[in-house]
N, C-alpha and C positions, 0 to 999 in steps of 0.2 A: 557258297557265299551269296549268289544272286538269290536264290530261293530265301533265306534266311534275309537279308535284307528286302524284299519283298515282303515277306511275311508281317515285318515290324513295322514297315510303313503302313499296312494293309489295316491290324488290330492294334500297335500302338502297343508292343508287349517285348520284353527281349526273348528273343531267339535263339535258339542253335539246333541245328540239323546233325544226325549222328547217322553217319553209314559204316559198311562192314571197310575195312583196309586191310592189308597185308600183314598176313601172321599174326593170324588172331586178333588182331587190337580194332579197335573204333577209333573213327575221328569224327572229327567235330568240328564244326566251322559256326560261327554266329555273329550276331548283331544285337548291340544295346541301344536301347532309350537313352535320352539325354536326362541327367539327373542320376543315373544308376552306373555303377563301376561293377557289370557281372565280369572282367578281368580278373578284379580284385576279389571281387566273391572267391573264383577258382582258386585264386594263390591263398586262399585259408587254406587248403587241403592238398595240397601239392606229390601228396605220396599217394594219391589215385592214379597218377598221369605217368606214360614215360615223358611226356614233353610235352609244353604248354608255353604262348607265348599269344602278346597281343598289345591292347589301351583296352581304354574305358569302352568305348563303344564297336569294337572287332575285335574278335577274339579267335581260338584256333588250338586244338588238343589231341592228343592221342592219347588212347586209355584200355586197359583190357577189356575184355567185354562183361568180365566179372564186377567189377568196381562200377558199373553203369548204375545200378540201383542206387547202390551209396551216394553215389554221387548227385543223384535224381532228390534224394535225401534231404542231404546237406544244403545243397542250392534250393530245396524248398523250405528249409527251416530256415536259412538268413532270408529269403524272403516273406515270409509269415514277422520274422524281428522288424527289418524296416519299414511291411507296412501299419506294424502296431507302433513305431519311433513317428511315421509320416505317411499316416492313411491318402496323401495326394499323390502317392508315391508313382503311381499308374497312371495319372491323367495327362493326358496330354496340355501340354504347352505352346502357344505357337507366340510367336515373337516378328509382330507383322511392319514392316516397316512404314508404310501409306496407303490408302486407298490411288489408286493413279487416277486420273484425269484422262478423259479420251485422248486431247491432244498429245500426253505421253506416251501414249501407246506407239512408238514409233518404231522402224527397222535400225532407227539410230540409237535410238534407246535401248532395244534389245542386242543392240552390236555392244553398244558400251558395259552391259552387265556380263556380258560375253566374256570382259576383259577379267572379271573376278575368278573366273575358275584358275584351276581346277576345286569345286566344292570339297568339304568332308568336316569331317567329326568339329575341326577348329575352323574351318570357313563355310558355313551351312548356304544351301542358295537362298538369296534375298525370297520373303513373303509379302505378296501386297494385297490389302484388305478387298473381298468384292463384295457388297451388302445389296441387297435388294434385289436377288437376283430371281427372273420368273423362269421356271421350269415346264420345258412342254417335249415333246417330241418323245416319249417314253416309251422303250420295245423290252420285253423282257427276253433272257436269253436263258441259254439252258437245256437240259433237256425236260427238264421240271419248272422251268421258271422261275428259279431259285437266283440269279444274277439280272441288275434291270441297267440299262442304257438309257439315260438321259440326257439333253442339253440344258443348260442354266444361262440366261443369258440378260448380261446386266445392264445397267442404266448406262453405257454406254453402244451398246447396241451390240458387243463383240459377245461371241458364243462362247462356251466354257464346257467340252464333253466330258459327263461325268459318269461313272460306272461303279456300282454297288457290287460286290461280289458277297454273293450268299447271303445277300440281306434283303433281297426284293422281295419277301412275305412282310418283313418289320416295317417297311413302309410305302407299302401297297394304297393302305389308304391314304397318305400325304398324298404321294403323289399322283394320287387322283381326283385331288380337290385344289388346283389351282394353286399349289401353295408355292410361298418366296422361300429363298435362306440366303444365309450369310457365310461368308468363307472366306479362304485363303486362297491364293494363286502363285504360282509361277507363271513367271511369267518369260516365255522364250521364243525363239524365232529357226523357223528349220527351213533348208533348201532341201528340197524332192528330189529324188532319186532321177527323176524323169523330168530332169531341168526345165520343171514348172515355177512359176515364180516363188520367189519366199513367199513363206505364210507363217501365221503366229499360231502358236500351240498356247494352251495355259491349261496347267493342270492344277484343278481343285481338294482343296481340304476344307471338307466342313465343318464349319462350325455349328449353325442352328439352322432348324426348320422355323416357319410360320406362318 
């Protein structure tokens, strides 16, 4: 389930991770996009599965290992239908609620958003807009270079650590010409293990380069 929601936040695509289980059968654990019911996809086909249970966006099944193909099938043919019904069907969508203001940035502020979890599929964590933000500090990581670490850091002067996985060739040259983007944040506040003061974390979704 963690790999599989990783995965979807990562490229933005539904998931499901299938390993070996007990007496022959596979299971399967996954994660949907917003806009898409792969739940509902499954329950077209319900006589693949010994059992299969879930929502829209989590899901969870067992299955012989025989029926894996078919199944690979079918959930690629309803997918091929909805994206010829709603070719945006894959794009992401963010739904930002404000750019904040430096003086919001607060430990109060962040206790108070505290109060909304626990998040999920019907209580998404709040996104707030960060535009203009300058990127420097860029290490590539890897054994081939292939993942790059950056900071983004906005007009309000707070840092934003941002991390590309397997995509540091695709924007190798942006980020070596000085360039701004715009994005999404959370925006949160963590106490250190090693009862160092709070500090604010803010984890970036981009939207554009330029």
């Amino acid at each position: 389930g963690i790999v599989a929601g990783f995965l979807k936040e990562q490229f933005h695509r539904p998931v499901c991770i299938v390993t070996p289980s007990e007496n022959g059968l596979l299971k399967g654990t996954g994660r949907c996009i917003p806009g898409l019911d792969l739940h509902g996809m499954l329950s077209t086909c319900p006589e693949l599965f010994e059992r299969f249970g879930g929502h829209a966006g989590v899901f969870g099944f067992s299955l012989p290992k025989e029926n894996l193909e078919e199944l690979r099938s079918r959930m690629n043919g309803l997918m091929e239908s909805i994206l010829a019904e709603r070719p945006d069907a894959l794009e992401e969508k963010l739904s930002v609620e404000k750019a904040l203001e430096p003086a919001e940035k607060t430990l109060e502020f962040a206790a108070a958003l505290k109060q909304l979890e626990p998040y999920g599929e019907a209580n998404p964590k709040p996104l707030f807009a960060l535009t203009g933000a300058d990127v420097y500090n860029v290490q590539y990581m890897g054994s081939e270079g292939q993942h790059v670490r950056f900071a983004a850091a906005g007009s309000d002067g707070r840092d934003v650590s941002c991390v590309l996985f397997r995509r540091a060739a695709e924007f190798a040259d942006l980020l070596g010409s000085g360039v701004k983007l715009d994005g999404a944040e959370y925006f949160l506040v963590s106490n250190q293990i090693d009862f160092t003061p709070h500090k604010f974390i803010q984890h970036l979704k981009l939207i554009r380069w330029y």
